[in-house]
C-alpha positions as CSV (number, residue, x, y, z in Angstrom):
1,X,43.7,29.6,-5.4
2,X,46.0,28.6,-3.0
3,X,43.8,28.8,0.1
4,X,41.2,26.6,-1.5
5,X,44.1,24.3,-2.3
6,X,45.3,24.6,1.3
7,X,41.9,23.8,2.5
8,X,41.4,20.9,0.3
9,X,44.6,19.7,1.8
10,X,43.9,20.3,5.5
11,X,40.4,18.6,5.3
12,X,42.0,15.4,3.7
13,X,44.5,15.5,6.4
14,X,42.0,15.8,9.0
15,X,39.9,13.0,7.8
16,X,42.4,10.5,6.9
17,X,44.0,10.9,10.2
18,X,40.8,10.2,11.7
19,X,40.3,7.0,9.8
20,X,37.6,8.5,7.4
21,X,38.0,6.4,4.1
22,X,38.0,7.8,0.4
23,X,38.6,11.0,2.4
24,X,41.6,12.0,-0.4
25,X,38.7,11.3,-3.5
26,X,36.2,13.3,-2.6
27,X,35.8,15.6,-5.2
28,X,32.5,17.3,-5.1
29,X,31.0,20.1,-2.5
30,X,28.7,16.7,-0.9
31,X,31.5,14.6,-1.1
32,X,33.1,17.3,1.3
33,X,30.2,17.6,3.3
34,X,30.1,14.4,4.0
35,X,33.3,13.8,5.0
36,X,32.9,16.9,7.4
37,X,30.0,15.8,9.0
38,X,31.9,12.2,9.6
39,X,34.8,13.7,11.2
40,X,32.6,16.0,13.4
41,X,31.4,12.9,14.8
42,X,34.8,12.3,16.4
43,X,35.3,15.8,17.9
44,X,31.7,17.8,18.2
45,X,30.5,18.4,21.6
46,X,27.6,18.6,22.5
47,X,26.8,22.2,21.1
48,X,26.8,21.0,17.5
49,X,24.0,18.0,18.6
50,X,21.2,20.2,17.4
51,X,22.9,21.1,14.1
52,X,23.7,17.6,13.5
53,X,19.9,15.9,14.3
54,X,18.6,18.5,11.6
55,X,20.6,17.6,8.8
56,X,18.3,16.2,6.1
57,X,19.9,17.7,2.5
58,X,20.7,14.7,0.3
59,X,20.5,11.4,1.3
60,X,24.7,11.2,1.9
61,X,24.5,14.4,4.3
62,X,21.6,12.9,6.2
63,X,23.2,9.8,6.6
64,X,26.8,10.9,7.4
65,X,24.8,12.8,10.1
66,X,23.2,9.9,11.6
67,X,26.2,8.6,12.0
68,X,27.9,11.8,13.6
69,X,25.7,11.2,15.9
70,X,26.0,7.8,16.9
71,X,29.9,8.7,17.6
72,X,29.2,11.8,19.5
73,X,26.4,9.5,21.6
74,X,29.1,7.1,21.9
75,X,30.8,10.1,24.3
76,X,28.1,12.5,25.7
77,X,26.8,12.0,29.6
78,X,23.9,9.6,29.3
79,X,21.0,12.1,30.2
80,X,22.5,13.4,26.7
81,X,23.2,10.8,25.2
82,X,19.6,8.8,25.8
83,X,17.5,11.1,23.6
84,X,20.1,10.8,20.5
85,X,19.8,7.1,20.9
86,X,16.2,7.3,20.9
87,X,15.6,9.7,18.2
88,X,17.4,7.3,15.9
89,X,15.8,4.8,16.7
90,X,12.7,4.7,13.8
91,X,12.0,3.5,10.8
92,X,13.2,6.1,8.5
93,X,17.6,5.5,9.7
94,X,19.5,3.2,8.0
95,X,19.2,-0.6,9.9
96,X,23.1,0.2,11.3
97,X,22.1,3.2,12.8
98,X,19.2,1.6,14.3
99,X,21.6,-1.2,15.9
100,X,24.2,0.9,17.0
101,X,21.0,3.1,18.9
102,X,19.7,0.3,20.6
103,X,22.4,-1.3,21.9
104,X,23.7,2.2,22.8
105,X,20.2,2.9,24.2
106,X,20.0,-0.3,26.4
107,X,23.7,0.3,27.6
108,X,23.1,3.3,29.4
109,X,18.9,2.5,30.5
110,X,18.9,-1.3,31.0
111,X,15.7,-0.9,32.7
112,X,13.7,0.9,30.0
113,X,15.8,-1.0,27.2
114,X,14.3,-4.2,28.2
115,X,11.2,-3.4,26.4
116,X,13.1,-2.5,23.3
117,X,14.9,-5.6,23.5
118,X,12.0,-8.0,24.1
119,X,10.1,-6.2,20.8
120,X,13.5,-6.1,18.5
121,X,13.9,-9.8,19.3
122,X,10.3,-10.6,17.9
123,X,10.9,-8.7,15.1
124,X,11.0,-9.4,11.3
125,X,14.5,-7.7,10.5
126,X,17.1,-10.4,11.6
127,X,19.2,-7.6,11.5
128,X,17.5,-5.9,14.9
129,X,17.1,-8.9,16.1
130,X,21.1,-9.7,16.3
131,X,21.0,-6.3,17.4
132,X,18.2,-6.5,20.1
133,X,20.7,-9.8,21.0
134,X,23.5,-8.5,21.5
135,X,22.0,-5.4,23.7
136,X,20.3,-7.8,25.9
137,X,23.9,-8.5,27.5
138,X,23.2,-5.0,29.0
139,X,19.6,-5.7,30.7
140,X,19.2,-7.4,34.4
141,X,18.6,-10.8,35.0
């Protein structure tokens, strides 16, 4: 009893202190699994980048995952960090994880991204299309 409780405690801790929100409320084994995976995102390495690009339980986990990922991106070398932004980068992520990918993407390949850009700016989601705007600050003149 008082391990669990101590664990309970520790993972709140953790996550609040990393600026997870409702970290405190989560009640449920997903609830705790989510918040897990979110604060992974601010201190996995890039050991735990497979383990994190095959999460697909429910949608939460998946999600929470996605965005792991778009953190630990955020700090990986770009040869690493390239094929996490473009494996995000489809249909099936949320439209934030698809921004934060392609500007990410573009950042760190403004060569290649160009063609992203140019396609994301002709598209029908406004919401790519601010993105694909706000990553062509990134691509050669």
């Amino acid at each position: 009893m008082m391990g669990h409780l101590f664990s309970r405690v520790l993972y709140a801790l953790t996550a609040l202190m990393l600026g997870i929100p409702a970290a405190a409320h989560a009640d449920d084994a997903t609830d705790r699994m989510i918040v897990a995976i979110q604060a992974l995102g601010h201190c996995a390495t890039k050991a735990q980048l497979g383990d994190l690009l095959g999460l697909a339980d429910a949608p939460g986990v998946s999600a929470a995952g996605k965005s792991a990922l778009i953190d630990l991106a955020g700090r990986l070398a770009p040869a690493d960090a390239i094929p996490v932004y473009q494996a995000l980068l489809n249909d099936r992520t949320t439209v934030p994880i698809r921004q934060a990918a392609l500007i990410g993407y573009v950042r760190l390949d403004p060569a290649k991204g160009q063609a992203l850009v140019l396609r994301y700016l002709s598209d029908s989601d406004q919401a790519m299309q601010q993105a694909a705007l706000a990553a062509s600050v990134f691509v050669p003149s």
